[in-house]
Every structure is written in structure tokens, then in C-alpha cells.
N, C-alpha and C positions, 0 to 999 in steps of 0.2 A: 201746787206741787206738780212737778212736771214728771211725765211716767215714758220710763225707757224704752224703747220696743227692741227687743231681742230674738237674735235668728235662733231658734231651738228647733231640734230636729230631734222626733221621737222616732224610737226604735219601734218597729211592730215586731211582736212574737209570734208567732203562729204554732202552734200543738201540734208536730208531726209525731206520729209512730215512728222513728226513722227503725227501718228495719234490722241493722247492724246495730245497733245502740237494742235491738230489743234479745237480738240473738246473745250477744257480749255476757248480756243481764242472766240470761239462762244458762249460759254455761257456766256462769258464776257461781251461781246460786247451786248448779247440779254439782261443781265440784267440791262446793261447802258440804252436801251430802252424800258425795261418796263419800269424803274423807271423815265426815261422820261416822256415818255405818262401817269403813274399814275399821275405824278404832274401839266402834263398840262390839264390831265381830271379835277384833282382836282380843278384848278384855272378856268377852261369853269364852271364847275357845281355848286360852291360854293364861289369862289369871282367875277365874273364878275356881276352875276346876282346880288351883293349886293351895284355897282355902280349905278344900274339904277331904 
């Protein structure tokens, strides 16, 4: 049984931090919670009070 030999070229990864990839992330995630906390300020200051 004859065995092929093939060029294969692996990729290396390496685990950076990269620093704009981590800022990106945080601004992401802060503007998930303002837009949170806008809408549940919203619904405390302007529909609860119109239940009661």
C-alpha cells in the first residue's frame, strides 16, 4: 500500500486580547443596558403609574 506524502500547512492560532475587539464587546454589551434600564425606567415612570 503506497502512502502519499502531502504539503499540509497548519494554521497557528494564538489567543490575543486584541484590544479593540475587547472595547467593541463592552460597548456592546453597555448599550444592551442602557437600552434596558431606558425601557424599564420608562415602564416604572410612565405605565405603572397609569394602572393605579
Amino acid at each position: 500500500m503506497p502512502q502519499e506524502h502531502r504539503d499540509v500547512e497548519i494554521e497557528r492560532r494564538e489567543k490575543k486580547s486584541d484590544s479593540s475587539k475587547v472595547a467593541s464587546t463592552f460597548i456592546k454589551y453597555a448599550t444592551y443596558l442602557i437600552i434596558f434600564f431606558g425601557i424599564l425606567w420608562f415602564l416604572v415612570k410612565y405605565i405603572v403609574p397609569a394602572f393605579q
